[in-house]
N, C-alpha and C positions, 0 to 999 in steps of 0.2 A: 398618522399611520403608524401601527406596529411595527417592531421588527420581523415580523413573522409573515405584518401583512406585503414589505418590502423587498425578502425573501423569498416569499410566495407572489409573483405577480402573473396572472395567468394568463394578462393582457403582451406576456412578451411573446412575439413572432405567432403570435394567433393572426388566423385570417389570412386569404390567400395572398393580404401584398398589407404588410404590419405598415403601420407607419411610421414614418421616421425611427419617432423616439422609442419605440418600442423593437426593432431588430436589434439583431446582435452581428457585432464584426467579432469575427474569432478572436483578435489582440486586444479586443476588451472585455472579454469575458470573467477574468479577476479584477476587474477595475469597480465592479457594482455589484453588492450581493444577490442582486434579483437577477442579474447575466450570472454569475455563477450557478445561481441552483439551475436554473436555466438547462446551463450548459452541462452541469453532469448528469442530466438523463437525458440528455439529447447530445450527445457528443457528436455523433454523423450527421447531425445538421448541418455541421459547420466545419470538420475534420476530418483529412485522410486516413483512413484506419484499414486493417488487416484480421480476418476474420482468424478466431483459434479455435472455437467450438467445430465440437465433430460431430456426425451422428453415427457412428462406425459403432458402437456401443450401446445397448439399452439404458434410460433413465435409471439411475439410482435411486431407488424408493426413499422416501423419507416418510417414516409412518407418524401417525399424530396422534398424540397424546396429550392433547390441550387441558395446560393449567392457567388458571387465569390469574395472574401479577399486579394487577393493575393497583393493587391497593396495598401489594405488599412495600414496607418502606428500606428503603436504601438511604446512605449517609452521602453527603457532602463531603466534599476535599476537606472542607473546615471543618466539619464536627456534625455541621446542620443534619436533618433527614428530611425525607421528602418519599412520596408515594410514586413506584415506578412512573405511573403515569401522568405525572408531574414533570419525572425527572429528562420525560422521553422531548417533549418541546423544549424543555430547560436547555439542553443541551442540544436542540435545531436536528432532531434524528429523520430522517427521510423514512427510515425501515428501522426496525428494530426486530432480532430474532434467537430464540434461545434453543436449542438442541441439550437435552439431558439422556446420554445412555444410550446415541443415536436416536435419538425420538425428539422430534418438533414439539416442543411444550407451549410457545408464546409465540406469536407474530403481528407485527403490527405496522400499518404503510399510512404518511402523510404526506404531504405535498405534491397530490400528485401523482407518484413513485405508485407501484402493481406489481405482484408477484413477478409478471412475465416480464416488465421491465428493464434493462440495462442502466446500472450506475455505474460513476465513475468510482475506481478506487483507491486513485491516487499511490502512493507509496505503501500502498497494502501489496501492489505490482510487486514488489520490491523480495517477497514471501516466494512468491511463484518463479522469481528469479532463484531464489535460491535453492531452490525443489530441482529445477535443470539445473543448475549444477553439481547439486550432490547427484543426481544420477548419471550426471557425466563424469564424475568422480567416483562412483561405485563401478563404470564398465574403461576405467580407466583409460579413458580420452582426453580425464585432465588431473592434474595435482594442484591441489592446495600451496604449493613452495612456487608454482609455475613462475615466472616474474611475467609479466602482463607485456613488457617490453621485446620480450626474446616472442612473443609471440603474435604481437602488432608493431612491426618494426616502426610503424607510423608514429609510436607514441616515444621516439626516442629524443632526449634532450628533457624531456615532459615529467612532473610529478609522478607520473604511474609510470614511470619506464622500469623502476628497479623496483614496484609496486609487487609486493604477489597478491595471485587470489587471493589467499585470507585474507591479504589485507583491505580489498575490494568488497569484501563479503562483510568485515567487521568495523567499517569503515574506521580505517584504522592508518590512512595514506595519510602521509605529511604532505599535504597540498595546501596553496594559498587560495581560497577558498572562500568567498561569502555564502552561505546557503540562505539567506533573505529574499524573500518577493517582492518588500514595501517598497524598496528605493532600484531605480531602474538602472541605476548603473553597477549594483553589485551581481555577482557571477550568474546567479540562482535566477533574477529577473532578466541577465543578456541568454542564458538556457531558455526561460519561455521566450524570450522571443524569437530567438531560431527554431523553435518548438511552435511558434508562428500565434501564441497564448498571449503575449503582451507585447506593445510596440518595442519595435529596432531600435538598439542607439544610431546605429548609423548603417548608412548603404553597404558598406564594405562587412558588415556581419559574415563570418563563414554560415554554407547554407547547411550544415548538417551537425548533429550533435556530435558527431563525430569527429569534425573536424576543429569542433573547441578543446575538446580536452589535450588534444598536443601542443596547445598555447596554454596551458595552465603548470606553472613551476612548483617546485619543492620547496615545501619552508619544516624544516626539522625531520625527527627521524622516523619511519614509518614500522606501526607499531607500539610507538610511545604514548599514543593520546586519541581519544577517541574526539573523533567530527563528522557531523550527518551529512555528509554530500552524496546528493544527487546524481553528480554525474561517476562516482566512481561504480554505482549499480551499470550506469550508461555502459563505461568501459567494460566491466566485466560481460554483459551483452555480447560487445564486439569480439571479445576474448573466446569468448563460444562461441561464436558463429565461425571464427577462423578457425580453430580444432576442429570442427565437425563439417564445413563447407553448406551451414543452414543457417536461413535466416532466424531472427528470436521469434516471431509467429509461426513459422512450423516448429520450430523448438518448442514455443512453451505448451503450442497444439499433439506433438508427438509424446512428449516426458509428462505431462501435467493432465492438460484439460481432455484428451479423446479418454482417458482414464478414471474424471471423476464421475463418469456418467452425468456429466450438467444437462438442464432439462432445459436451459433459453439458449441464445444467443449469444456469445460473447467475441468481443472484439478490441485490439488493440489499435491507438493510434499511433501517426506516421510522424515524421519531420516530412519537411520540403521535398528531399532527395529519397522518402520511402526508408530510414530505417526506425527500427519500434523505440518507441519508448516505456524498455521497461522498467525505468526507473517510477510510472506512475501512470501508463497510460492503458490499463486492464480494464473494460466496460465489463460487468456481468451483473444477473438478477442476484440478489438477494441469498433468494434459496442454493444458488450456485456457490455463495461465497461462503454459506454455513457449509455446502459439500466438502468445499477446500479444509474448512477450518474439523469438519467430520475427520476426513482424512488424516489429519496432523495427530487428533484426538487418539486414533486407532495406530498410533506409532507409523505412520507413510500408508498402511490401504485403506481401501475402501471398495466396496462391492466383490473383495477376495482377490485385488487387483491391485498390485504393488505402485505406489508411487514416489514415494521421497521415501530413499535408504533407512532403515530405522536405526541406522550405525549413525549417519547424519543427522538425526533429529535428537537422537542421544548425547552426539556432541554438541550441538545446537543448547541444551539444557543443565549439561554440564561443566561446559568450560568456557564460560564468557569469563570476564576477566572485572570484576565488578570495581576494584582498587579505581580501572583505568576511566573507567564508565563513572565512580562518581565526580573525579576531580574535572568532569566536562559537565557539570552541574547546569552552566548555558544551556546548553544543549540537549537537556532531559525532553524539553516539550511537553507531548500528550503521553509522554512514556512513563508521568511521575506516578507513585512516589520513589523517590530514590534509593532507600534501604533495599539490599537482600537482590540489585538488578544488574543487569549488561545487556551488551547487543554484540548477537553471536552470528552471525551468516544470515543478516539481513533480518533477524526477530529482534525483539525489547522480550526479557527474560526476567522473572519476578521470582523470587525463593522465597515460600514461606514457609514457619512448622507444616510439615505434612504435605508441601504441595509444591508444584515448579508453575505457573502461566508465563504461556509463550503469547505476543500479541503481535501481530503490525497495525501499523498507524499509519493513517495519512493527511497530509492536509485537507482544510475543513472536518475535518471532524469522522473519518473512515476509521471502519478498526473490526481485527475478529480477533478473537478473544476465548484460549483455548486452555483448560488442565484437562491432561489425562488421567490425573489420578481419581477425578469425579468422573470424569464422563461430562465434559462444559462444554459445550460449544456457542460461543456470545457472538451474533456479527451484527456490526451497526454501519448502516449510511447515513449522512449528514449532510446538508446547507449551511455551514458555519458562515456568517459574516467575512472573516477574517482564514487565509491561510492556516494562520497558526494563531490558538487560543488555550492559552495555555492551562486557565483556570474553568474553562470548559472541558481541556482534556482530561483535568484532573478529575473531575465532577464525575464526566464519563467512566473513567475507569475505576473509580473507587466503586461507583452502580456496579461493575463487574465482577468484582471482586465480591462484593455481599452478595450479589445475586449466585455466582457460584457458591460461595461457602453454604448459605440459604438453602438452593438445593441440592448440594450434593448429604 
């Protein structure tokens, strides 16, 4: 059996009563790559979730202007090339879609996966986090200097107590912190399992992600060193939801998604105790996540409908801090290559002659993929094997990067 064919198994939870070995228990859904692809197109199979799509707004058109790619070649992390349509199983894409100029040039659905479909997008959430709060931060409900502390007295004694938003947004908190899935007793895999995604260490687990980050201590100064956690998107969540008395699914429903005009469904999951997890828990189709990434493109609107401050998206691409981003070289992931980058208010930031790409990423292999100086809009889903692959992300974004330069 392939990889591809282990990945794709479509005997999982077929038929009205699967058998055995083919259901899926939610705390094992990263434990086998055929429960993972699984699971991110069918995340309400198995997961409490929180609807944010609206229909209070007309669809946002997406007109179409089909060029066909399939043979055009793209490079390898290493040097290699390879023909898009090569590069699109190479790297396990679910969906593959390219936006030039506002206009839909290429789309392409495998395993599965349909226009009207909801996938998971992991820490591409992470984006739309940051959209609520710069526009909580343009009607001045929050500041950037805030300390996270003075406003969830909860997190006091706790790494984020003298934490500010920026620092949350740039992950930029001096927390003792594993962000690792493989091994179950670091922070990241006891997060999924109160996230209810991978087995408990033990009975006494707090039931909410809320309630772990006030057991996570400070180790060094915040601000000095960039580290990709998780849960510090988490805290900022809570951070908003206290300033405005709203939960994060009518937040990211009211500031974000009633405004991209999205044309499916989308929906966020719960913890145990019902709060979102926006650190990666955003289901949407495809074409919704090219709207998000349209949006970004068009400096915060879209459909003449303001969404992320364009003062925030301008700092977003101007002032990441790249000195601090490269000496956390660990921690590059699917964000490589490393010249010319940072991570600014929850984006991976790329500077090239002539151009800025703004991207998020997520585990397995999620990502959109945006310059406004062309007009780019790149958004990809994935079944990766593996959380985190690193030489796959590389793959992936270099495809991005030629496919932009290519056409714009």
């Amino acid at each position: 059996m392939t990889i591809d064919e282990v990945v794709h198994d479509p005997r999982v939870m077929s038929g009205s009563l699967p058998p055995p070995d083919q259901r899926v228990r939610l705390d094992q859904v990263y434990r086998e790559p055929r429960l993972t692809h699984w699971f991110t197109q069918d995340v309400r199979e198995t997961s409490a979730t929180a609807d944010v799509s609206s229909c209070r707004l007309p669809v946002t058109p997406l007109r179409e202007e089909p060029v066909d790619l399939d043979r055009i070649e793209v490079s390898h992390a290493d040097g290699g090339v390879w023909r898009v349509a090569d590069m699109l199983p190479g790297v396990c894409a679910d969906g593959f879609l390219v936006v030039r100029r506002g206009a839909l040039v290429y789309e392409r659905y495998f395993n599965g996966l349909t226009p009207d479909r909801p996938h998971l997008r992991q820490s591409v959430t992470k984006a739309v986090a940051s959209c609520v709060a710069g526009a909580l931060v343009a009607e001045e409900r929050l500041r950037v200097d805030d300390l996270a502390g003075d406003i969830v007295p909860e997190l006091a004694g706790s790494a984020c107590a003298d934490a500010a938003v920026r620092h949350l947004l740039d992950m930029s908190v001096a927390i003792d912190y594993r962000d690792e899935l493989d091994e179950l007793e670091y922070d990241s895999a006891r997060l999924c399992g109160i996230q209810g995604v991978q087995p408990s260490l033990a009975t006494d687990e707090p039931g909410s992600m809320y309630d772990l980050a006030p057991t996570r201590r400070k180790r060094g100064e915040h601000g000095s060193l960039f580290q990709h956690v998780s849960l510090n998107t988490i805290v900022l969540g809570w951070v908003m939801e206290r300033v405005t008395g709203t939960p994060v699914p009518a937040l990211v429903r009211e500031y974000v998604w009633e405004k991209l005009g999205g044309e499916h469904d989308a929906y966020i999951t719960l913890d145990a105790v019902g709060s979102a997890q926006l650190e990666g828990g955003l289901c949407c189709s495809l074409r919704d996540l090219a709207r998000f990434g349209l949006m970004l493109c068009q400096g915060g609107e879209i459909g003449g409908r303001r969404v992320a401050p364009a003062a925030w998206l301008d700092d977003v691409k101007r002032n990441g801090d790249e000195e601090t981003f490269a000496a956390a070289a660990a921690d590059w992931g699917d964000a490589r290559p490393s010249d010319g980058c940072s991570y600014r208010s929850c984006f991976w930031v790329r500077e090239t002659p002539g151009q800025i790409a703004l991207s998020a990423v997520g585990w397995h292999g999620q990502r959109v993929y945006v310059v406004q100086e062309s007009g780019i809009v790149i958004a990809l889903f994935s079944s990766r094997p593996q959380a985190r692959d690193d030489e796959l992300g590389a793959h992936a974004y270099q495809a991005c990067e030629d496919l932009a330069g290519i056409l714009a």
